[in-house]
MIFIGU-68974 format. One line per 4 residues: number of its first residue (from 1); for each residue x, y, z of N, C-alpha, C, O. Coordinates in nm, 2 decimals. Layout:
<pts>
NUM) X Y Z X Y Z X Y Z X Y Z  ...
</pts>
This chain:
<pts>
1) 20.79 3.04 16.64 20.64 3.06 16.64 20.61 3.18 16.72 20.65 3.19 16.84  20.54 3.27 16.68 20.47 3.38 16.71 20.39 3.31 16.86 20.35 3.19 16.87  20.38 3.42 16.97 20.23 3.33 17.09 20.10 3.36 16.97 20.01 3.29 17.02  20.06 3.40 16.88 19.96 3.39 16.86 19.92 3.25 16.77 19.81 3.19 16.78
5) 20.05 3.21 16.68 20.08 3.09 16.62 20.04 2.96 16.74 19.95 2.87 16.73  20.14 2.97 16.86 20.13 2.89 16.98 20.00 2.90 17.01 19.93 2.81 16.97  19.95 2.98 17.07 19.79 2.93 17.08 19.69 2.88 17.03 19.60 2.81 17.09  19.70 2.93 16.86 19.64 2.84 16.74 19.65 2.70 16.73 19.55 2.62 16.74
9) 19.78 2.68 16.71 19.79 2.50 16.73 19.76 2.48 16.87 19.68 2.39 16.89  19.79 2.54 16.99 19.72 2.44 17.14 19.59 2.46 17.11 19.55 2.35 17.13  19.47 2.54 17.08 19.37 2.52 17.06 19.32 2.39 16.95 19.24 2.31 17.00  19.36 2.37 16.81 19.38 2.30 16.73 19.36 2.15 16.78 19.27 2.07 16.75
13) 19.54 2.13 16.90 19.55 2.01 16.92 19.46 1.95 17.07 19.44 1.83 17.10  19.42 2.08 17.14 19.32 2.04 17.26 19.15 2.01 17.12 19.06 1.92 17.16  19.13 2.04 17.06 19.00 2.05 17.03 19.03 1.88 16.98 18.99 1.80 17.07  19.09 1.81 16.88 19.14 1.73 16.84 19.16 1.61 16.96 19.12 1.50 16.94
17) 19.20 1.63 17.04 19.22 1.54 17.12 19.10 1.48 17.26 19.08 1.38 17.33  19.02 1.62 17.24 18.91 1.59 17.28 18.79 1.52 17.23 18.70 1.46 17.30  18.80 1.54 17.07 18.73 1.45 16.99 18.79 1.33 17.05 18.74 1.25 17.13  18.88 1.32 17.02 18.94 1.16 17.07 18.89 1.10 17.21 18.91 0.98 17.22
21) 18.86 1.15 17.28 18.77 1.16 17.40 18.88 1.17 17.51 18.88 1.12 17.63  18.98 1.25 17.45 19.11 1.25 17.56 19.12 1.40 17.59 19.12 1.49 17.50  19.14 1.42 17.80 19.09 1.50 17.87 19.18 1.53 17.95 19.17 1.64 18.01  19.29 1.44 17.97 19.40 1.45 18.07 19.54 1.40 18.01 19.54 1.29 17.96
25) 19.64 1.46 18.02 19.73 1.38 17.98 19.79 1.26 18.07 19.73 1.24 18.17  19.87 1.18 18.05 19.90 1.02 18.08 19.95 1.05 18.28 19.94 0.98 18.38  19.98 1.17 18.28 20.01 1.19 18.40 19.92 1.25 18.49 19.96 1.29 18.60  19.81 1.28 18.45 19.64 1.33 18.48 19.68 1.49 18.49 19.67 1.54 18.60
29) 19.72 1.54 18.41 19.72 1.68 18.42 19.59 1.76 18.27 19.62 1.73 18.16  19.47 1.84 18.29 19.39 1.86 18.24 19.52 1.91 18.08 19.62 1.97 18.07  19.41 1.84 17.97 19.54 1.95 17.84 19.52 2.08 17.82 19.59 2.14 17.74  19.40 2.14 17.88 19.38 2.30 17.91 19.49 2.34 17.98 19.53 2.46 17.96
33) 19.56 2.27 18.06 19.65 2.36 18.14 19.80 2.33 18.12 19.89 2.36 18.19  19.81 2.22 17.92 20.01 2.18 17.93 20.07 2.27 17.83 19.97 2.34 17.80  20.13 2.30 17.79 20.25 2.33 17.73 20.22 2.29 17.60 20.15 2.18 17.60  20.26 2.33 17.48 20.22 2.32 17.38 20.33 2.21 17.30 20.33 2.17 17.18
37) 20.45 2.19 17.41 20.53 2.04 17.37 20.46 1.95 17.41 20.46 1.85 17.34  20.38 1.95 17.53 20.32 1.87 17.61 20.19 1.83 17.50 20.19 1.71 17.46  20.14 1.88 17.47 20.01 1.87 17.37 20.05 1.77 17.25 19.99 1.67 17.23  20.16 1.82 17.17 20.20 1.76 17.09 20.26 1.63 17.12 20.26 1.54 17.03
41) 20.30 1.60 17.25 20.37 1.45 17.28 20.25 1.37 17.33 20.27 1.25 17.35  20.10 1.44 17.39 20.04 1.38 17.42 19.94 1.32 17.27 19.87 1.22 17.26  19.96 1.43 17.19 19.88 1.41 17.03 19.95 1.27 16.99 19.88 1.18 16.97  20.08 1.25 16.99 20.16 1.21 16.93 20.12 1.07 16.95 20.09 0.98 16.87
45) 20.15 1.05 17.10 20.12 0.90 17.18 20.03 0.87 17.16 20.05 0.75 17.14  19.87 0.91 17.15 19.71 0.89 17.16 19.75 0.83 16.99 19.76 0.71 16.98  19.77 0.90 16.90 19.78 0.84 16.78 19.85 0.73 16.73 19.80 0.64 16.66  19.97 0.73 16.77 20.06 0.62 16.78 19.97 0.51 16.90 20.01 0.39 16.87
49) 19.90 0.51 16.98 19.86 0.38 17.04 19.75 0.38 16.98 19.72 0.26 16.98  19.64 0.47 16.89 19.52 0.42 16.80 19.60 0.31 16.69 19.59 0.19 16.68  19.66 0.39 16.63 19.78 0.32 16.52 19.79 0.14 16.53 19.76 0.06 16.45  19.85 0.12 16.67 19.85 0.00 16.68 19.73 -0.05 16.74 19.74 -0.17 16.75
53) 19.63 -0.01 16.79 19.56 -0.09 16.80 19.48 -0.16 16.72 19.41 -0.26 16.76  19.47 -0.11 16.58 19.43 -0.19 16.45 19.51 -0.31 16.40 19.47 -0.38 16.30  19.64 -0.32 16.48 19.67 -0.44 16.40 19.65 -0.57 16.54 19.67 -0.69 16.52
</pts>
């Protein structure tokens, strides 16, 4: 991925996750300031525990 690719998706997955009303990742670090693996494992988990909370 290009940094300009990399930026695109961390803005993407910060805007998205903030709709979700999530502001910090699990270890209180702001998602303005993680890693764009970090974004993705913190997307990943928030959806996976929405997921199960319907059943």
């Amino acid at each position: 991925m290009s940094d300009v690719e990399v930026k695109q998706r961390k803005e993407h997955l910060i805007k998205g996750l903030k709709r979700l009303g999530i502001y910090h990742t699990s270890d209180g670090r702001k998602i303005e300031d993680c890693s764009l693996y970090t974004l993705e494992w913190t997307n990943i988990s928030v959806r996976y525990g929405l997921a199960n909370e319907s059943y």
